[in-house]
N, C-alpha and C positions, 0 to 999 in steps of 0.2 A: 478524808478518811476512805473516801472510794477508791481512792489513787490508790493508797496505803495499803487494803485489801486486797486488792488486785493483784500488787506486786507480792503481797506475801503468801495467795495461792499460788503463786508460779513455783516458786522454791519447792512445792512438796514433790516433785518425781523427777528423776534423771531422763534428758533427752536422750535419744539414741545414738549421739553420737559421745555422748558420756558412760553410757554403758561400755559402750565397745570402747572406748580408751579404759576402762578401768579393767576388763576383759583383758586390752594388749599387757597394762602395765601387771595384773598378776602373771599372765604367763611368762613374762619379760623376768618377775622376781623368782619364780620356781626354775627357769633355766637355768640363770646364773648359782641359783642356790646346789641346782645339781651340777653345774661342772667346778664350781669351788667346791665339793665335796669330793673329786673327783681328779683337781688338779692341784702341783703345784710341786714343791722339791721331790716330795715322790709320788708318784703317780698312783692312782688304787684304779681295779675295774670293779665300776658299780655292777657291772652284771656277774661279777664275780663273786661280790660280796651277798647280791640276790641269791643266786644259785646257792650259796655256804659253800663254794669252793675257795672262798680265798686264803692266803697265808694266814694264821694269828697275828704277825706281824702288822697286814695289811688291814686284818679287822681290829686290833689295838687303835692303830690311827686312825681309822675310819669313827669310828666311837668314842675313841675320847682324847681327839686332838681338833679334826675335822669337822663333825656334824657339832658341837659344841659352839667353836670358832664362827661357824656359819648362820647356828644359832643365834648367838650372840650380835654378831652384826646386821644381820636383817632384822633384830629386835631393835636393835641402836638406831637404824636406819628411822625405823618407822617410828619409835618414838621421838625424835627429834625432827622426822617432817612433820608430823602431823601436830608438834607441840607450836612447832613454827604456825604452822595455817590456822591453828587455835587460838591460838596471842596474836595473830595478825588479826583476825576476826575480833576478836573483844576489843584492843587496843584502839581498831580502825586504821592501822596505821601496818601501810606495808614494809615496811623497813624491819617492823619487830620483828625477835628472833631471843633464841633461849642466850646465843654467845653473846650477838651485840649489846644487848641491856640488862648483861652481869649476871643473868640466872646461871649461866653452865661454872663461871669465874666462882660462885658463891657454892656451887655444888664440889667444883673443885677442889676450892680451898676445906670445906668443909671434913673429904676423903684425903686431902696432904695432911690434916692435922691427926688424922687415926693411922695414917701411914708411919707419920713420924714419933707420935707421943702416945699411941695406944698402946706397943708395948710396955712401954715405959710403966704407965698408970696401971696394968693389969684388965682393963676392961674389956682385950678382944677376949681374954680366955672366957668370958663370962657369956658373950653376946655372939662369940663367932662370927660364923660367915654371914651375917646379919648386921653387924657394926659397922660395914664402910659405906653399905648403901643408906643407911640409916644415917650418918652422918653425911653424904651427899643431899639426901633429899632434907635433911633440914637447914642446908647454907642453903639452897636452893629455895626452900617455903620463905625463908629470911628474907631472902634478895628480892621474890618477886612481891611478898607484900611492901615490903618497902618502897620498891618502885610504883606500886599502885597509890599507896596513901602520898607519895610526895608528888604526884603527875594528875593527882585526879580532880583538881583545882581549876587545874589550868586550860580546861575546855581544847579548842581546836588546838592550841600552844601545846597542848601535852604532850604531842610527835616530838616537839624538841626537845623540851624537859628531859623526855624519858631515855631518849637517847644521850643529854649529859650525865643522867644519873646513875645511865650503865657505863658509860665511858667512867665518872667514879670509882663504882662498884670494882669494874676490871682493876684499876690501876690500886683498891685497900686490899684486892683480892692477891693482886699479884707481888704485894707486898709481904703479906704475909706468907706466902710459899716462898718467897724468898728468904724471909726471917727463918722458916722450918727449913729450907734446904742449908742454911748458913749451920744451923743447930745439931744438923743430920748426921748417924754416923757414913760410914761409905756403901752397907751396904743401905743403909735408907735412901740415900744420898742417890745410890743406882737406880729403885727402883721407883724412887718420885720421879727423876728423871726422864727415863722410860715411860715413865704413865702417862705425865704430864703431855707428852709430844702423840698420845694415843694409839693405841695398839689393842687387839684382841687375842695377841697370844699369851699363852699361859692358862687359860681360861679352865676352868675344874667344874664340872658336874654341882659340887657341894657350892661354888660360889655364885653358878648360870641361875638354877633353878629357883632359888628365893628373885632375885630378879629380873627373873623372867616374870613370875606370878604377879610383881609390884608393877611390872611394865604393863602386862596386858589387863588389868585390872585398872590403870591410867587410862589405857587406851580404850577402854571400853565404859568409862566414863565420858569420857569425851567427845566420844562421834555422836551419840543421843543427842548430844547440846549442839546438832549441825544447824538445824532449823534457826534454831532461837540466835543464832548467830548472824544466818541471813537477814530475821527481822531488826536485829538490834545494828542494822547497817545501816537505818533509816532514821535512827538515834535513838537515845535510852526512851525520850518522851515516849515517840511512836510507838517502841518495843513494849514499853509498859500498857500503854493502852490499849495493845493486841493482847493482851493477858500474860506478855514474858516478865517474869519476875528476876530484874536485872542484877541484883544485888545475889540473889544466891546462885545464878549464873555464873558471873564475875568470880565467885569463891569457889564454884567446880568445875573452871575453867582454870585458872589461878593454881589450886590447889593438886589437878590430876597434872597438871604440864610439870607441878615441882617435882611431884613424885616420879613420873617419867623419866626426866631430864638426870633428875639426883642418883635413880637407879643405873641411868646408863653410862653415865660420868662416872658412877664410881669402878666403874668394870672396863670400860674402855677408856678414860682419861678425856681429855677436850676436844674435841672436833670440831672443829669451825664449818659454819658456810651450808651447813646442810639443812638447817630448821629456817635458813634464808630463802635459798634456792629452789628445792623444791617444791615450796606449794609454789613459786610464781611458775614454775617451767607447767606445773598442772596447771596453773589457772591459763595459761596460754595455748594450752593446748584443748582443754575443753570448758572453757568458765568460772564463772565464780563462785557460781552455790554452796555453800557446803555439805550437804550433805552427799557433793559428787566430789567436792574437793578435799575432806576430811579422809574418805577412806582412799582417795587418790594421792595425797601425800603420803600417806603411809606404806603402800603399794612400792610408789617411785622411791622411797626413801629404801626402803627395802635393797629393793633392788638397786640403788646406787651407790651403797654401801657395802654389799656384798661385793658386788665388783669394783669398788675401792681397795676393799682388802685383797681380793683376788690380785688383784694387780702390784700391790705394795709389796706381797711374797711372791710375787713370781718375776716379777723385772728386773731383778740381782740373784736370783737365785744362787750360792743358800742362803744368803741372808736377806732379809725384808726392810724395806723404808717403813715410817711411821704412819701407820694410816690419814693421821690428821695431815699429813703433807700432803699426798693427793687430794685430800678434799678439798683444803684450802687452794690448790693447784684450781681444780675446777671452779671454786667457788668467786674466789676474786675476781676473775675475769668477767664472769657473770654479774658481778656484784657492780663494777665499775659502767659494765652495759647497761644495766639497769636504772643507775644513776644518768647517766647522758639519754636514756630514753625519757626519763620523766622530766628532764630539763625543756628537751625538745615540748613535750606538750605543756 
């Protein structure tokens, strides 16, 4: 138990060399955030816009194309790192991630079926721009309890479990998007499409702002529970005995990542490889504690997402690749390193 104690006073303060990365990685997301506001088919001058000398033109797009867009994906970012290094801390298991074990497929499918059959039923007029994220986060709550009650038997086995259970989940999930896009008319047919392969344009004030609130109300769920996550690294036993109370952990950990994830799928569509990738590029760059690595994914996510989008609209200019390409672009290769790294050890 002295062991035990020792290690779990270490976790309570950031080294200094974890400050200064969390330091580089904010400035790193405010830059990128100001030249995507800044760049891209038409150019705006931010100092133009400061001063209120710029066109209407140029302040139309600056407010409600641009800072929107921008919003949005440095939200997306960070809710999808930081959901990742959340579920990789509760699970134990570094491989977890919102896309690999069907949470983002379930939040997916959740937002194809109000895409395609809300009209239909009458229920968006009712609910508004409230309904798609509403129906994201609960395929999303669905998937991840599901995945916990059938993996949480199986002791050290659960890494693999949970991984069949998402490889499952993926393949009832992407069944059914197939069923609603067979069903769809063209233009439904267009714009699941379009969603599905993820993107941040289009994005409207009336539809950011409700999920924005749900995003950062996740998020800020979350990072409190950095500690109890480092303890609970040492197994539920030891956590318990330190006074962590495991089980309602597990459910506001569980519980903020669906919310998050459901919010951000239903506004941007599916993105791969980012709730993977970066907590490990943080954890390799400054450790594993979380409560250096929770606001550290969210940071990098940020920012590696902003400059995903940035790049997807401006590498064709005028027209844009689908955000989830680039991700996935970065992420796989990472993905496949990271598999031949753990083999070696």
């Amino acid at each position: 138990m002295r062991v035990i104690a020792h290690k779990a006073a270490k976790v309570k303060n950031l080294s200094a060399n974890q400050t200064l990365t969390l330091i580089s990685l904010l400035v790193f997301a405010v830059a990128i955030a100001t030249l995507a506001c800044a760049s891209g088919s038409f150019d705006i001058s931010l100092w133009a816009i400061v001063q209120g000398q710029a066109s209407a033109l140029e302040n139309n797009v600056f407010m409600q194309i641009r800072v929107p867009r921008v919003l949005l994906s440095g939200f997306v970012g960070a809710s999808l790192g930081l959901s990742g290094a959340a579920l990789q801390g509760l699970f134990r298991n570094p491989l977890a991630d919102p896309g690999l074990i069907g949470v983002s497929a379930g939040a997916a499918l959740g937002a194809a079926i109000v895409i395609v059959l809300g009209s239909r039923f009458g229920v968006g007029a009712t609910l508004g721009a409230f309904l798609l994220p509403m129906a994201a986060i609960s395929g999303a709550a669905l998937v991840i309890l599901l995945l916990y009650i059938l993996t949480s038997g199986f002791g050290y086995q659960g890494v693999t479990y949970m991984l069949l259970v998402g490889i499952a989940v993926n393949a009832l999930a992407s069944v059914g998007i197939g069923i609603l896009t067979y069903i769809s008319s063209d233009s439904e047919l267009r714009g699941l499409t379009f969603w599905t392969m993820g993107s941040f344009g289009g994005v409207t004030w009336a539809l950011l702002v409700p999920a924005l609130l749900l995003i950062t109300a996740a998020l800020l769920a979350m990072v409190p529970a950095a500690r109890a996550l480092d303890l609970l690294q040492l197994g539920e036993i030891e956590a318990s005995r330190l006074g962590i109370d495991v089980g309602r952990l597990r459910y506001r950990v569980i519980f903020a990542a669906a919310v998050a994830v459901g919010a951000s799928v239903s506004l941007s569509g599916m993105i791969g490889f980012v709730g993977l990738v970066i907590p490990h590029l943080v954890r390799i760059v400054g450790g594993v504690h979380h409560c250096y690595l929770l606001p550290g994914s969210a940071m990098a996510g940020a920012g590696l997402m902003i400059a995903a989008d940035l790049i997807a609209r401006t590498v064709i200019q005028p027209a844009e690749l689908p955000v989830g390409l680039i991700t996935s672009a970065i992420g796989s290769p990472f993905f496949l390193w990271l598999i031949f790294r753990m083999k070696k050890l």
